[in-house]
C-alpha positions in Angstrom: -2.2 -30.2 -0.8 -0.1 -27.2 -2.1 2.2 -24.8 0.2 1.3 -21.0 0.4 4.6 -19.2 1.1 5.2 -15.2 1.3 8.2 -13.6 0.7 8.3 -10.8 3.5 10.6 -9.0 1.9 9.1 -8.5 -1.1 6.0 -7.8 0.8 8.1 -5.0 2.5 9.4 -3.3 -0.4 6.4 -3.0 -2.1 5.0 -1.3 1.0 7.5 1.0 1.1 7.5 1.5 -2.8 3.4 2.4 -2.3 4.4 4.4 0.6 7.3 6.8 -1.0 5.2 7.2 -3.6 2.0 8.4 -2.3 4.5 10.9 -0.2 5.8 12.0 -3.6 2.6 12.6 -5.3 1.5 15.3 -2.2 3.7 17.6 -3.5 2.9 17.7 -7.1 -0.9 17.7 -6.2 -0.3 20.7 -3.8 1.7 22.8 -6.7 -1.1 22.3 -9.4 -4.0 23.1 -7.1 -2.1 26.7 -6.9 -1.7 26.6 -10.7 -3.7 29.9 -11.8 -4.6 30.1 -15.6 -4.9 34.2 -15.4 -1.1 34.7 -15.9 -2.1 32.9 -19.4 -3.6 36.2 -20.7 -6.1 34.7 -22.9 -9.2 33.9 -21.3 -10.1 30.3 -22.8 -6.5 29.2 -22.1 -6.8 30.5 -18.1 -9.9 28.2 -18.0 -7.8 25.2 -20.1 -5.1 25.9 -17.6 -7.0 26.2 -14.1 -9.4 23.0 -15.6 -6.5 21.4 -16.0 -4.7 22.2 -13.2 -8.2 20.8 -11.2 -8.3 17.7 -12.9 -4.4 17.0 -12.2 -4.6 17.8 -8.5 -7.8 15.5 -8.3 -5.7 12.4 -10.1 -2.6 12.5 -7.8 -4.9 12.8 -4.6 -6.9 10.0 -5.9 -2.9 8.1 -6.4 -2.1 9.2 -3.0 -5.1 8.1 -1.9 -5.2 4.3 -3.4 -1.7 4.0 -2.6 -1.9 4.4 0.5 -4.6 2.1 0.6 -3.0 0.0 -0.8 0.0 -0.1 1.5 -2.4 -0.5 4.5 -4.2 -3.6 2.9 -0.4 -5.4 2.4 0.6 -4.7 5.8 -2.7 -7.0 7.0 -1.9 -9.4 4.5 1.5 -9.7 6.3 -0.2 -9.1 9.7 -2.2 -12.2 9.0 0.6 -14.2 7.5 2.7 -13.7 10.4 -0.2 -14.6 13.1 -1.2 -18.0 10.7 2.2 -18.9 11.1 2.8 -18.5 14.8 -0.7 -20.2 15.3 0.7 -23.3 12.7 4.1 -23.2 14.6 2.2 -23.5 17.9 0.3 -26.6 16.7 3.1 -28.3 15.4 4.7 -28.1 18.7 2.2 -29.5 20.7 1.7 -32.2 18.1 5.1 -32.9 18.4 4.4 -32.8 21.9 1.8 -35.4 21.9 3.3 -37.8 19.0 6.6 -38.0 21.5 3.9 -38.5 24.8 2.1 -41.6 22.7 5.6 -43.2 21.7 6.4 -43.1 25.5 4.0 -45.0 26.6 
């Protein structure tokens, strides 16, 4: 039988990592969805610029989006993790419990 084992901390900083950068990715997404391709002058390059500046803002939402997901889905890994192990710790203890009860007797 192999050990599982999680490393917490790595679990945390990638959180965190998924977190910051779904919060930098609202900005940028924000700007480009103001982006306006008339102050190009030319009308094919306004529509380029304004397509552009659609398909952009619609990929970092879609970032922010998954990352945050993303984030969410870790912290239930960790969630669970954390409950197995108290549930593990609690049956070890009354095994322990009962092994030194038999020896007793």
């Amino acid at each position: 039988m192999s050990d599982l084992s999680v490393d917490y901390a790595v679990l945390n900083r990638v959180r965190n990592n998924l977190e910051h950068i779904a919060e930098l990715m609202k900005r940028p997404g924000r700007e480009m969805e103001q982006v306006n391709g008339d102050s190009m002058g030319v009308p094919e390059l306004a529509g380029r610029m304004d397509d552009f500046g659609d398909e952009w803002s619609y990929g970092i939402k879609q970032l922010t989006k998954f990352s945050g997901k993303a984030s969410q889905a870790l912290l239930k890994i960790k969630e669970s993790f954390e409950k197995l192990d108290h549930e593990l710790a609690e049956a070890n203890r009354g095994q322990g419990k009962g092994d030194a009860e038999r020896a007793g007797k």
